[in-house]
C-alpha positions as a Markdown table, in Angstrom:
| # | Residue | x | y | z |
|---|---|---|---|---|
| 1 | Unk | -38.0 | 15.9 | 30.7 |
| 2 | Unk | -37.6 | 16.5 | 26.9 |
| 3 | Unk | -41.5 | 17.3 | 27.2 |
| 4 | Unk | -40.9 | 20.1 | 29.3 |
| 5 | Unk | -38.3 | 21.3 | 27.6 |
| 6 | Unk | -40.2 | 21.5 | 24.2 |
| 7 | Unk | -42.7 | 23.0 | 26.0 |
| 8 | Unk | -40.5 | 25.7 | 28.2 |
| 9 | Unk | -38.4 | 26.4 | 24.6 |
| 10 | Unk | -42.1 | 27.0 | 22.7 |
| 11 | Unk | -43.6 | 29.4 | 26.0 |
| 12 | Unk | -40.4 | 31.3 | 25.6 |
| 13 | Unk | -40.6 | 31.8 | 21.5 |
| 14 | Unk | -44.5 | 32.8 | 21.7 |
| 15 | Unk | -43.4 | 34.9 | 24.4 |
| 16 | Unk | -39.5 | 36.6 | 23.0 |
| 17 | Unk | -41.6 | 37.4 | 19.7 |
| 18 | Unk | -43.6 | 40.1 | 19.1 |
| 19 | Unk | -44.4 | 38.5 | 15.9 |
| 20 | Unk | -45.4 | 34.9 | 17.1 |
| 21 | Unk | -47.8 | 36.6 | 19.6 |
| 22 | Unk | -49.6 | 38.8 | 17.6 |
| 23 | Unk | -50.7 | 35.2 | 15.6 |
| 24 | Unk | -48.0 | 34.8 | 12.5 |
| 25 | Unk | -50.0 | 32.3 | 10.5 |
| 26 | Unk | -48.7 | 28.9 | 9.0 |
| 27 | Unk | -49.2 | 30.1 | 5.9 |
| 28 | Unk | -46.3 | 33.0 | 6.2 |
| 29 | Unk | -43.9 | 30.0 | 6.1 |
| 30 | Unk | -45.0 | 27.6 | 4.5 |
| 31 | Unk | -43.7 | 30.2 | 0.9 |
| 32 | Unk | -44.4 | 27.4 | -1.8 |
| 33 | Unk | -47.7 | 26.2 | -0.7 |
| 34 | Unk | -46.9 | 23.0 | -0.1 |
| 35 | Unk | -49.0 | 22.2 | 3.0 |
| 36 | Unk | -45.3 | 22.1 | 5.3 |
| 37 | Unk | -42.9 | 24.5 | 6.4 |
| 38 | Unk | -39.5 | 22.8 | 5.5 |
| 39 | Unk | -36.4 | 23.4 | 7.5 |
| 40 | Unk | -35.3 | 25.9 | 4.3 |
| 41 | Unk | -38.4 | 27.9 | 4.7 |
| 42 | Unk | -38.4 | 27.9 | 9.0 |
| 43 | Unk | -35.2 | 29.2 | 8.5 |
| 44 | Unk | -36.3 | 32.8 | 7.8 |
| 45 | Unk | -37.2 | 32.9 | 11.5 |
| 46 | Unk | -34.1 | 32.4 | 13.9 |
| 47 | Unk | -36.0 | 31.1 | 16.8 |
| 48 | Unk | -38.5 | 28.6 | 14.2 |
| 49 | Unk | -35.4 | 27.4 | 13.3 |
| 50 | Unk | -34.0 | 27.0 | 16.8 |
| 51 | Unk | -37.1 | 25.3 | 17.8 |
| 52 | Unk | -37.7 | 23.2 | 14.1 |
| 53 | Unk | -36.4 | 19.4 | 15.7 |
| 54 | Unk | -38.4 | 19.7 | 18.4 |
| 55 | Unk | -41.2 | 21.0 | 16.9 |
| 56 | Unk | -41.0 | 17.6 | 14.0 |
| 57 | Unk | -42.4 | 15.2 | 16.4 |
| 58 | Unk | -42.8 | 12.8 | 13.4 |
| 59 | Unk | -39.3 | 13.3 | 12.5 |
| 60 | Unk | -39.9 | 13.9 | 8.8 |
| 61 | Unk | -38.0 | 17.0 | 8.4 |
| 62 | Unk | -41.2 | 18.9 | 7.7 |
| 63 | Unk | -43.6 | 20.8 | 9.6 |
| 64 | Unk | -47.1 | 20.2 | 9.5 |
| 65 | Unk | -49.5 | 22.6 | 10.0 |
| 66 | Unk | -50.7 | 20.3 | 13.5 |
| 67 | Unk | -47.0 | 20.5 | 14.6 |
| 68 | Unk | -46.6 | 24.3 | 14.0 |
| 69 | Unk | -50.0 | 24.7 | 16.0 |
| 70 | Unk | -47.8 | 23.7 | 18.6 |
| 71 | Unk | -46.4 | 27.6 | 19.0 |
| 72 | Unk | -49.1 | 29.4 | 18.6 |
């Protein structure tokens, strides 16, 4: 069940944002270049923020650029 919800939550932010759609790259969070968008950095974006523990499926309190794909 939490597999469809991660997956119904993710349809609905690539579908509620115009900017997730049009392709917002990794790289537009990920500010310092580090190779992982921390939760400081997803939390320019409401709904990346929103979405940022079930998007950690390693549970590090990063994301990687594999779990962002996730979204897109």
């Amino acid at each position: 069940m939490k597999h469809i919800n991660t997956t119904l939550a993710i349809l609905a932010l690539a579908t509620s944002s115009a900017a997730f759609a049009q392709g917002v790259s990794f790289s537009t969070f990920d500010t310092n270049g580090d190779g992982v968008i921390s939760k400081e950095e997803a939390s320019v974006n409401m709904q990346l923020e929103k979405l940022f523990p079930e998007l950690d499926s390693d549970g590090n309190g990063e994301l990687s650029k594999e779990e962002f794909a996730q979204i897109q």
